[in-house]
C-alpha positions as CSV (number, residue, x, y, z in Angstrom):
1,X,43.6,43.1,34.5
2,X,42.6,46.7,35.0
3,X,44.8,48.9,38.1
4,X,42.0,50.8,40.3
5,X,43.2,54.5,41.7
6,X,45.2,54.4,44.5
7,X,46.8,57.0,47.2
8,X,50.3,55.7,46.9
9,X,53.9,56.7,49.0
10,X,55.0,60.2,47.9
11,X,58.5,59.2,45.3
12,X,60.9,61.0,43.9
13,X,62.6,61.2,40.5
14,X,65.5,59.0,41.2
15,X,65.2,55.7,38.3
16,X,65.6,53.4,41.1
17,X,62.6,54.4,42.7
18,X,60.3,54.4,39.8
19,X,61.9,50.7,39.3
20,X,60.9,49.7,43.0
21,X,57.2,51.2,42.2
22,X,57.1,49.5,39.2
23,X,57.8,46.2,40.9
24,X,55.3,47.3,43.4
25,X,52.5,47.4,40.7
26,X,53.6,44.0,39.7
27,X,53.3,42.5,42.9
28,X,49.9,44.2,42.8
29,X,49.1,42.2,40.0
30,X,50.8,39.1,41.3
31,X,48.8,38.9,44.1
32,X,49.3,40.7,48.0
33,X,52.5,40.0,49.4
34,X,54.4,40.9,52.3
35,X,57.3,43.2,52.4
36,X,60.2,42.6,55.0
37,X,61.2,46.5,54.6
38,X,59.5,49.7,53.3
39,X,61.4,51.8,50.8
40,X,62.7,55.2,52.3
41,X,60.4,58.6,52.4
42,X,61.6,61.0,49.9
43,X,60.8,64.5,49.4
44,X,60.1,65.8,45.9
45,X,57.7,67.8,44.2
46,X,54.3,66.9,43.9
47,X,53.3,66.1,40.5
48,X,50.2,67.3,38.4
49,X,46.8,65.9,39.9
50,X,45.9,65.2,36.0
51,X,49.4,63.3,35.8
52,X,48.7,61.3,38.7
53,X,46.7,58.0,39.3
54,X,45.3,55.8,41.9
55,X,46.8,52.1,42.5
56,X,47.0,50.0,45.3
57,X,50.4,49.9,47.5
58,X,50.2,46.4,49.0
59,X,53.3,47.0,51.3
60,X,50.3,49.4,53.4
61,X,47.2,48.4,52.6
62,X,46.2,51.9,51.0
63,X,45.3,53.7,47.8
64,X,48.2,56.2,46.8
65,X,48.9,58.7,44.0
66,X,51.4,57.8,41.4
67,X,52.8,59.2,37.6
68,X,50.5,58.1,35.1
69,X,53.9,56.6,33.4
70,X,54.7,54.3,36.1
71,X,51.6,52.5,35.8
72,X,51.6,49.7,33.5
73,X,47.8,48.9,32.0
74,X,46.9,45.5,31.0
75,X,44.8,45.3,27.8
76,X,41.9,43.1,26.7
77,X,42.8,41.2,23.1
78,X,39.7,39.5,21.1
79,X,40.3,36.5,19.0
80,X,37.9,33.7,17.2
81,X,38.2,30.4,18.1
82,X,38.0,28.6,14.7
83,X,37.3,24.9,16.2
84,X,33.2,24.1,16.7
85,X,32.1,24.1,20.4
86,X,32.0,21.5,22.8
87,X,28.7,19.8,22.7
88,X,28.1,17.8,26.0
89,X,24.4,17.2,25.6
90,X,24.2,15.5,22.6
91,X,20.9,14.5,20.8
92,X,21.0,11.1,19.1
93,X,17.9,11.2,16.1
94,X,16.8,7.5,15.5
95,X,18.0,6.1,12.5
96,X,14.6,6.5,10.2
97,X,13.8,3.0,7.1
98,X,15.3,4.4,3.9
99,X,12.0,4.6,1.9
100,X,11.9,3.0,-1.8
101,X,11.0,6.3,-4.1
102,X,11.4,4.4,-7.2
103,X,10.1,0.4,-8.3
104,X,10.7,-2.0,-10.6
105,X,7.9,-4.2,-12.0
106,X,7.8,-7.5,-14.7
107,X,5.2,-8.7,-16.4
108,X,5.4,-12.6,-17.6
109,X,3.0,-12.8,-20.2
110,X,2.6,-15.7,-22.8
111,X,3.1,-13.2,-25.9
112,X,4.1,-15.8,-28.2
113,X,1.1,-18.4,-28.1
114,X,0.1,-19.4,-31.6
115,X,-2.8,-21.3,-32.7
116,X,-2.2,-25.6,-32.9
117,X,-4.1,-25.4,-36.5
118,X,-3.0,-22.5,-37.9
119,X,0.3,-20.3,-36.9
120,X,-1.0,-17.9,-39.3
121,X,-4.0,-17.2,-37.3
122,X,-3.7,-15.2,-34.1
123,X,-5.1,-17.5,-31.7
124,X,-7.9,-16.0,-29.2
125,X,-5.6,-16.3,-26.0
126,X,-3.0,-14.0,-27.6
127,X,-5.3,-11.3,-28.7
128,X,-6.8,-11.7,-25.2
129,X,-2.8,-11.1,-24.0
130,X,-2.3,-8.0,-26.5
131,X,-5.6,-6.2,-25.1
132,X,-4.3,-6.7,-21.6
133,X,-0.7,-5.8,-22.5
134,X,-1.9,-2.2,-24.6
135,X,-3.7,-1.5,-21.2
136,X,-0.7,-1.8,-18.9
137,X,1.6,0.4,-21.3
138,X,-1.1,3.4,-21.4
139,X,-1.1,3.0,-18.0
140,X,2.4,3.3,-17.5
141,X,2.4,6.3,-20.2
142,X,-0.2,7.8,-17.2
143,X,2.1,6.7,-14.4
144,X,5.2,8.6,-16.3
145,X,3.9,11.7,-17.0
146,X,2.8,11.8,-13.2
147,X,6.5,11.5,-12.4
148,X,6.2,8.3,-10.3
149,X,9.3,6.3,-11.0
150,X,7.6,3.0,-12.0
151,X,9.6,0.5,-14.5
152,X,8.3,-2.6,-16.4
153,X,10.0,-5.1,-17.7
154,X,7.7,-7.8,-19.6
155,X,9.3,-11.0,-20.6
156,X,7.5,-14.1,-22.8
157,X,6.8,-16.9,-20.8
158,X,4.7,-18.6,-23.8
159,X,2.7,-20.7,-22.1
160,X,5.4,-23.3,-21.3
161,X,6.6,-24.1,-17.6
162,X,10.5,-24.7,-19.4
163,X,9.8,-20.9,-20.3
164,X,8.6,-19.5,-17.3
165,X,11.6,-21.2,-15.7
166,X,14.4,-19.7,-17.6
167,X,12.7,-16.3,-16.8
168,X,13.6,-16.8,-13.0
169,X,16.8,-17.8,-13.7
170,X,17.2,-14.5,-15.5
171,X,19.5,-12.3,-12.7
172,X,17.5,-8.9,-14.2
173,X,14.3,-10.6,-12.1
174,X,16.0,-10.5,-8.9
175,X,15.4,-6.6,-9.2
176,X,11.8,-6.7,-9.5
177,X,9.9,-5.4,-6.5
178,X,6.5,-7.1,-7.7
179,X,6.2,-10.2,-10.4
180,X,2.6,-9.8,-11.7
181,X,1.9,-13.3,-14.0
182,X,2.1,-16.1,-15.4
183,X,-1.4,-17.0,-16.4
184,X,-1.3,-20.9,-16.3
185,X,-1.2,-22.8,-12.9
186,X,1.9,-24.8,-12.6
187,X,3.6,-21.5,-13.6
188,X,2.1,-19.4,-11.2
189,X,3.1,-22.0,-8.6
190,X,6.0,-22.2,-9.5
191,X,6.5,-18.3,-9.6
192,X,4.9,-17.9,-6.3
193,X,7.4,-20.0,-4.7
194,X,10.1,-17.9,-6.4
195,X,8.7,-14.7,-4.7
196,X,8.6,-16.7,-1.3
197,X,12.3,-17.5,-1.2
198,X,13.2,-14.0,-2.5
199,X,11.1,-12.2,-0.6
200,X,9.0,-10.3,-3.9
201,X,5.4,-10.2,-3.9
202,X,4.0,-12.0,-6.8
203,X,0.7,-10.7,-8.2
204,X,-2.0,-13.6,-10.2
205,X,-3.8,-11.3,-12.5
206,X,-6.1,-14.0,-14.2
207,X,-7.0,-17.5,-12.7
208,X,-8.8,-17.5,-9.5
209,X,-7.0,-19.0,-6.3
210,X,-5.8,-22.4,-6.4
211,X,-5.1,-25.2,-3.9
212,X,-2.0,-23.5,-1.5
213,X,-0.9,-26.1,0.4
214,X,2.6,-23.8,2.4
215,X,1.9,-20.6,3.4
216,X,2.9,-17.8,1.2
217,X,2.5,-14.1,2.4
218,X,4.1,-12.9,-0.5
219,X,1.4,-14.0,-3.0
220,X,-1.8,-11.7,-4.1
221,X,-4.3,-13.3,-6.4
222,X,-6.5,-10.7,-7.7
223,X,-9.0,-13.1,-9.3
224,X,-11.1,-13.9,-6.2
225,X,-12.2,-17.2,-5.2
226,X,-15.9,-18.7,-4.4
227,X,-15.7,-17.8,-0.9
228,X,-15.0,-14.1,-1.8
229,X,-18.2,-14.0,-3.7
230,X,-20.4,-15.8,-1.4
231,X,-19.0,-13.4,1.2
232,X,-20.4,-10.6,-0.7
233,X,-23.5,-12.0,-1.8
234,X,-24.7,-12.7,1.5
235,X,-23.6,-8.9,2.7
236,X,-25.2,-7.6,0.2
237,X,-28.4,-9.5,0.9
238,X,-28.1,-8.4,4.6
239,X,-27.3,-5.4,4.0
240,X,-30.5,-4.0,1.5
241,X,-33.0,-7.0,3.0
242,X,-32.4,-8.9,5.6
243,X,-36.0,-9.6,6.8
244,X,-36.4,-11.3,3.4
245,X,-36.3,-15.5,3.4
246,X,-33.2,-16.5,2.0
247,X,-32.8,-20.2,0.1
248,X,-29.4,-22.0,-0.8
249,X,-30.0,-23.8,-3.4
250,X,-27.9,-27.5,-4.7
251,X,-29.1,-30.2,-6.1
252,X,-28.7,-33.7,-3.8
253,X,-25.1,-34.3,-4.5
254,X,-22.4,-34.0,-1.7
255,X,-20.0,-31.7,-3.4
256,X,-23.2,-29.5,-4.4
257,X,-24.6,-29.2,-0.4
258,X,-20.7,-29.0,1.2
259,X,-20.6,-25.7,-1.0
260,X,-23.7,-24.2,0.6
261,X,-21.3,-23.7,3.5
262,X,-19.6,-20.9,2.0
263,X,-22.6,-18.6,1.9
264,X,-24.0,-19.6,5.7
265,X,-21.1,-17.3,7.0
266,X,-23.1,-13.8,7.4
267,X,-24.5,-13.8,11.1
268,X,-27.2,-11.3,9.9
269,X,-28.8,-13.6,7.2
270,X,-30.9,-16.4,7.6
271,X,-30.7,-19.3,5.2
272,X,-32.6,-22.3,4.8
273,X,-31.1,-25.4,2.6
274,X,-32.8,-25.9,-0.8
275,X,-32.0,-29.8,-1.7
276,X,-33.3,-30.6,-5.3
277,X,-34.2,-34.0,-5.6
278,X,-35.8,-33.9,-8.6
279,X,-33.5,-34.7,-11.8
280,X,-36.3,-34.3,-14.3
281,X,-35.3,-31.8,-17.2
282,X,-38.1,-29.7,-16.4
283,X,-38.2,-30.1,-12.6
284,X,-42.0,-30.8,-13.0
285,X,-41.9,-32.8,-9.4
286,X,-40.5,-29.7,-7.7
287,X,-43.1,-27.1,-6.1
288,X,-41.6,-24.1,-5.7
289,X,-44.8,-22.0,-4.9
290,X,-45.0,-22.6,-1.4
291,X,-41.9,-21.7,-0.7
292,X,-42.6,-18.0,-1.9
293,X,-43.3,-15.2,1.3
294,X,-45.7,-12.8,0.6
295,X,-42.8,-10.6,2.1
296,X,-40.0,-11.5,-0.7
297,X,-37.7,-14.2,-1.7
298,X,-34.0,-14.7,-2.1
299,X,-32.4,-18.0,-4.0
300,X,-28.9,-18.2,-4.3
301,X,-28.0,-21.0,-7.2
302,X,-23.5,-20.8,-6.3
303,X,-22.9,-22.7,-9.9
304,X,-19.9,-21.7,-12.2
305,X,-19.5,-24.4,-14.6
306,X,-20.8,-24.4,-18.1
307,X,-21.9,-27.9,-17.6
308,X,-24.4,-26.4,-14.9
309,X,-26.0,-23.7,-17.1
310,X,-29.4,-26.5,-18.0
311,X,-29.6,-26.7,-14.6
312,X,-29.5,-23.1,-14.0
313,X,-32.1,-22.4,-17.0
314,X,-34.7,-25.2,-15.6
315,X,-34.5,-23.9,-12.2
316,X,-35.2,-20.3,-13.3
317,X,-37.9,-21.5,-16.0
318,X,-40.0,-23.3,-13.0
319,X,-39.6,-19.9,-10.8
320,X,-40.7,-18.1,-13.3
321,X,-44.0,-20.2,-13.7
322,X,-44.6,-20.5,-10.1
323,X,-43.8,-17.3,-9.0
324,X,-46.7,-15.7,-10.2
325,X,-47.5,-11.6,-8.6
326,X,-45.1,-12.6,-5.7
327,X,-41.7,-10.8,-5.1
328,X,-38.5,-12.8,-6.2
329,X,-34.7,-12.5,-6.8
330,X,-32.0,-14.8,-8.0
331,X,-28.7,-14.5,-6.8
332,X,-26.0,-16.3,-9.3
333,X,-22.1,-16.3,-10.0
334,X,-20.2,-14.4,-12.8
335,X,-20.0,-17.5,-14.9
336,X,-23.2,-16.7,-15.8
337,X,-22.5,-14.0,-18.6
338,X,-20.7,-16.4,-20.2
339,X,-24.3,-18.7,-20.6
340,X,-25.4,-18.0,-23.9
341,X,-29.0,-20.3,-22.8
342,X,-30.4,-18.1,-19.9
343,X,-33.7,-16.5,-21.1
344,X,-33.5,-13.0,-21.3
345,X,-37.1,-12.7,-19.8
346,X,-36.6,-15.0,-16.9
347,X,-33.7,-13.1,-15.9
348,X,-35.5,-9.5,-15.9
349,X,-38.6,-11.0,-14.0
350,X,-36.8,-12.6,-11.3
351,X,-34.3,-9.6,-10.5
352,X,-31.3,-11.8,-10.9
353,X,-27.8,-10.7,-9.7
354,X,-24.8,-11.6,-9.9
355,X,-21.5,-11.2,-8.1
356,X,-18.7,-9.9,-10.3
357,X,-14.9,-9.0,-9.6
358,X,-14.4,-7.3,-13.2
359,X,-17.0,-5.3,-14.8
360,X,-16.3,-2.4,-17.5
361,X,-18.5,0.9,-16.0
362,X,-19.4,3.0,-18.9
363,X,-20.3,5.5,-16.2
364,X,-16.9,5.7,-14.9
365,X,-15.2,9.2,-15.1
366,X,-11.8,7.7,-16.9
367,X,-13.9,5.8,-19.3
368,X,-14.4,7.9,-22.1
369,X,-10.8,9.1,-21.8
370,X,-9.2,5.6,-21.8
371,X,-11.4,4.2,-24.4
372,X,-10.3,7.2,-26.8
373,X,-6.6,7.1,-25.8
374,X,-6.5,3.5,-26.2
375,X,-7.5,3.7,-30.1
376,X,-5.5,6.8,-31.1
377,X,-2.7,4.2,-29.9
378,X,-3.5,1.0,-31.2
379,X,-6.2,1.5,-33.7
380,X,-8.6,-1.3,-31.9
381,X,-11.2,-0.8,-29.8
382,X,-10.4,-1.8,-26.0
383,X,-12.0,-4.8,-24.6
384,X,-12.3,-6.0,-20.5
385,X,-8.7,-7.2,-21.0
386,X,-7.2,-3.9,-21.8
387,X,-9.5,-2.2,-19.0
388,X,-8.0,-4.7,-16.8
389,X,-4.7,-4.4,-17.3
390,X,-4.9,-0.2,-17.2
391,X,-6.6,-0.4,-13.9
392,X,-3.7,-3.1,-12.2
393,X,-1.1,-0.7,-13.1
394,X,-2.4,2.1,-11.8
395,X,-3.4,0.5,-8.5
396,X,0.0,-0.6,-8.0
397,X,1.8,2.7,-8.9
398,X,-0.6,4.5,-6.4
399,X,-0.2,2.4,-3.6
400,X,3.7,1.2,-4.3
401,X,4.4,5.8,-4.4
402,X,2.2,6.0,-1.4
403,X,3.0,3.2,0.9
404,X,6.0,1.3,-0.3
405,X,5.1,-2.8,-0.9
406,X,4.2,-3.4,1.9
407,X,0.8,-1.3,1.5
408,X,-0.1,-3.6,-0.6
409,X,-1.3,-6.3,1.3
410,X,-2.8,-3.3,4.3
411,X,-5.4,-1.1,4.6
412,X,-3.6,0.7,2.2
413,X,-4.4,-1.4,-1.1
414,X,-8.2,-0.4,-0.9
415,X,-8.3,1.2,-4.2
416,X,-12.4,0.5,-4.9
417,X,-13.4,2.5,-8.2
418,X,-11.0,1.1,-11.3
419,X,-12.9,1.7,-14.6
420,X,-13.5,-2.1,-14.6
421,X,-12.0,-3.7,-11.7
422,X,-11.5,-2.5,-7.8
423,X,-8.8,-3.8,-4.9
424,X,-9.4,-4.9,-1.7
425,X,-6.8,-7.0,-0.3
426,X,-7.5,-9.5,2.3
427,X,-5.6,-12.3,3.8
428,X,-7.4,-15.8,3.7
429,X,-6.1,-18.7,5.9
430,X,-6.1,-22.2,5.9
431,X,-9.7,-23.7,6.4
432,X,-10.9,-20.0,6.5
433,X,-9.5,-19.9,10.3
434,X,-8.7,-17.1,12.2
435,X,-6.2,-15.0,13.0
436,X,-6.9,-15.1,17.0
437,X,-5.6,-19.0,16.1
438,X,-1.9,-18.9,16.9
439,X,-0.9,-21.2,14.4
440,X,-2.9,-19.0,11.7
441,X,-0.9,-15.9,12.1
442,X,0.7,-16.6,8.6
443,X,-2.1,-16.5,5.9
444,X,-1.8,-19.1,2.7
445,X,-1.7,-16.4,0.4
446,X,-3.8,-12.7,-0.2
447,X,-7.0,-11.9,-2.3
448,X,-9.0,-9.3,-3.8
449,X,-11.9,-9.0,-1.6
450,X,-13.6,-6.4,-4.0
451,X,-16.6,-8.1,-5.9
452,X,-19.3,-5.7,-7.8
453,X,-22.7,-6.5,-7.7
454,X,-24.8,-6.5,-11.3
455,X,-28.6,-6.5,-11.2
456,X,-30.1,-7.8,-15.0
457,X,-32.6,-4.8,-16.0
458,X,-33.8,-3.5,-19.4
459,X,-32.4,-6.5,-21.4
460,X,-28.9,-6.1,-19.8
461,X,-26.6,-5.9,-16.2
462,X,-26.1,-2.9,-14.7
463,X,-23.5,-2.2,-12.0
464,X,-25.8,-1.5,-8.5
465,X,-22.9,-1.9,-6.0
């Protein structure tokens, strides 16, 4: 504390004085006390006013002089308290998901395949699996050099289910974040029910989507199925002319009419059955011409199988002949480029198109690039395979760096423009139901909703959408 000037009792030399003022100034500290007896008045000389100081004498209530020596003055000390402050307010953050940065993927590929005749020969399905294979390791050299911390691990299944079992069994698996493979069905079953029990999202590259009978949310078939396509076709058709008559086309067999179903979907396109009844090889007995608007018409032929493609070559050689001056378009499957019977010049004059899910577009920006690195590499030429393969590997880096795995079956796997192949991943339920169904919440499996449109012009398809 800090003594204020005071007017204090006038004191004389005599030590026992000074002591009592002392203890006076003390008691001033102390607190106000009262005294039972005042100290006796002594004469003696006055000191010095610059020797002299005000503090307060609490015996009378006043301010009085005193020696500057008799005054004891407290000081102030500073020191740093070393230990951290108190905090009584204290701000809990939320605990954020620890983010993957870094993902494994495996490959099961049938590497080792050889040909039943000839073990010699490379057999077509392994070249097929080498194409694919040169196109996923440039496009993990891409993914690298991008400093995205993608691994692969490939491991030969070779065709056999025995294989493809001893893979799972392998404890290095249990690592992967996706499994993309095997190509033949029981495997991929049997792989898609590993990923369901382990919880890793298992990616079909090749066959289309087969019967799921146990809901797996875990499995993305890239291939889509028939139902994908007719979804397109029909949107398509709505979308560039829907004022135009549209026909579905089947021939008067059960299986063939049930599939019309898939393309009557579309509540902005009008269809009207086409039942052929007529099994002659030229269809002579079928009259096509009256069915033609002067307005434009649409016939959608949904056949995929090679055993179809006479069918598929009558029914356009009749159009053709019927048609005449009046507008016309075919709408077929992506079978079809396989049919080495459809004329060339039926197919230009009746506009066909078909629906595709892979497609290599020379007018693609990475094109030029890929098909140059992919030769300096391997010293082959890059077929669909290899394009295929580039374009699933950078899809999944992309969307695995950007939104973890679980982007992969959101909003967030839209990754339309590959250099032959886009992604679009849906979820498709049992009997096509829908979600607002409670029981459907869980969908059978995921698709690739992306499907290209090709349009046959100048002796060839062209991508259109």
């Amino acid at each position: 504390m800090t003594s204020a000037p005071n007017h204090l009792l006038r004191l004389s030399g005599n030590k026992s004085i000074l002591v009592w003022i002392f203890l006076l100034s003390l008691a001033a500290c102390a607190g106000p006390k009262h005294a039972t007896h005042k100290p006796p008045s002594v004469e003696h000389p006055t000191p010095a006013k610059e020797d002299q100081v005000k503090v307060y004498d609490p015996v009378t209530g006043t301010y009085v002089m005193v020696p500057k020596s008799s005054v004891k003055v407290d000081t102030v000390k500073w020191t740093t308290d070393t230990k951290s402050p108190i905090i009584t307010d204290k701000v809990t953050e939320p605990e954020k998901p620890n983010k993957n940065t870094s993902f494994q993927l495996s490959l099961l590929m049938p590497f080792s395949w050889t040909s039943d005749d000839n073990a010699d020969v490379f057999d077509g399905k392994i070249n097929r699996f080498l194409q694919y294979y040169g196109g996923v390791q440039l496009a993990m050299s891409e993914v690298d050099s991008i400093g995205y911390k993608i691994s692969l691990h490939a491991y030969d299944v070779d065709g056999s289910l025995s294989q493809t079992q001893s893979v799972l069994n392998d404890p290095s698996l249990k690592n992967s974040d996706v499994i993309m493979g095997p190509y033949d069905k029981e495997e991929i079953e049997s792989v898609a029910s590993y990923g369901l029990k382990h919880e890793k999202f298992v990616v079909s590259p090749w066959l289309p989507a087969f019967n799921v009978t146990e809901e797996n949310p875990f499995f993305i078939q890239v291939n889509p199925g028939l139902g994908t396509h007719a979804e397109a076709i029909t949107a398509f058709i709505a979308s560039n002319w829907p004022a135009k008559k549209v026909f579905l086309v089947a021939r008067d067999n059960t299986t063939e009419i049930n599939r019309l179903n898939l393309f009557k979907k579309n509540n902005h396109l009008n269809t009207e059955d086409l039942i052929i009844k007529d099994d002659s090889p030229e269809l002579a007995r079928t009259d096509l011409q009256k069915l033609l608007s002067d307005d434009g018409t649409i016939f959608i032929l949904p056949y995929y199988s090679k055993a179809d493609e006479s069918f598929v070559n009558s029914f356009l050689r009749k159009l053709h002949a019927d048609k005449e001056l009046k507008d016309v378009m075919v709408f077929g499957l992506p079978q079809w480029l396989s049919y080495s019977n459809l004329n060339p010049n039926y197919l230009e004059s009746l506009s066909v198109h078909i629906s595709v899910s892979t497609f290599i577009d020379p007018d693609h920006p990475e094109y030029d690039t890929f098909k140059k690195n992919y030769f300096d590499r391997y010293h082959v030429i890059p077929d669909l395979q290899a394009f295929l393969g580039y374009d699933l590997i950078k899809w999944l880096s992309n969307v695995l760096v950007k939104s973890g795995k679980d982007g992969l079956i959101g909003p967030s796997s839209l990754w339309p423009s590959g250099i032959a192949s886009g992604f679009d991943i849906k979820p498709v339920y049992k009997n096509n139901a829908s979600t607002s169904t409670s029981e459907m919440k869980t969908p059978l499996y995921y698709e690739n909703s992306r499907i290209r449109i090709l349009k046959y012009e100048g002796q060839d398809f062209h991508l259109v959408n």
